[in-house]
C-alpha positions as CSV (number, residue, x, y, z in Angstrom):
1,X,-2.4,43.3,-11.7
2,X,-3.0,40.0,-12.1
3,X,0.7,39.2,-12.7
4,X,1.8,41.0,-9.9
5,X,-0.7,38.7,-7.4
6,X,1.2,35.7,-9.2
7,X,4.4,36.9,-8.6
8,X,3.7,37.8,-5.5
9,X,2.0,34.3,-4.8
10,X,5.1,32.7,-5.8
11,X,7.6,34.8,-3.7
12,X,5.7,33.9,-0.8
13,X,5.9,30.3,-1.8
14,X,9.6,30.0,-2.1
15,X,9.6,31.6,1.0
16,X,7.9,28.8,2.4
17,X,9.9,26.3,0.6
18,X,13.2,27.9,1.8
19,X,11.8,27.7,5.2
20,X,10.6,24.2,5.4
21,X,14.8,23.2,3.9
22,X,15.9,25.4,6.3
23,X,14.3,23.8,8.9
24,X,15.5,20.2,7.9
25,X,18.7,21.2,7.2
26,X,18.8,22.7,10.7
27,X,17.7,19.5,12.2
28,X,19.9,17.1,9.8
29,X,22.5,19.2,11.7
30,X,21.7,18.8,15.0
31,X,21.5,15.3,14.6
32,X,24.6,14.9,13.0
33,X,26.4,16.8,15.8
34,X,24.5,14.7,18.7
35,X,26.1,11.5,17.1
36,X,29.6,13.2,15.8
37,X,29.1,13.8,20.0
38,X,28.7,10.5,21.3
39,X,30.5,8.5,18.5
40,X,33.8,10.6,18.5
41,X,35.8,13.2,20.4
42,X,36.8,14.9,17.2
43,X,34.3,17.7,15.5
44,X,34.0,17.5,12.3
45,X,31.4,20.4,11.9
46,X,32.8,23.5,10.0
C-alpha cells in the first residue's frame, strides 16, 4: 500500500515536471519564432 502511494506520488510528480518543460519549451518557441519573424523572412521552424 504504501508503495503504491509512492508510486503514485511520483507519477504525479513527473507529471508536473513534464508540464512545467513543456511549458518553457512552448515559450522558448514562441520566442524564437517572434525574432526568426522580425529578424528574417525565411522560417526556420520545422
Amino acid at each position: 500500500m504504501v508503495a503504491l502511494i509512492l508510486a503514485l506520488a511520483g507519477v504525479a510528480r513527473w507529471a508536473e515536471i513534464a508540464a512545467d518543460i513543456d511549458a518553457a519549451l512552448r515559450a522558448l518557441a514562441n520566442a524564437k519564432i517572434h525574432s526568426n519573424a522580425t529578424h528574417s523572412s525565411i522560417s526556420t521552424v520545422s
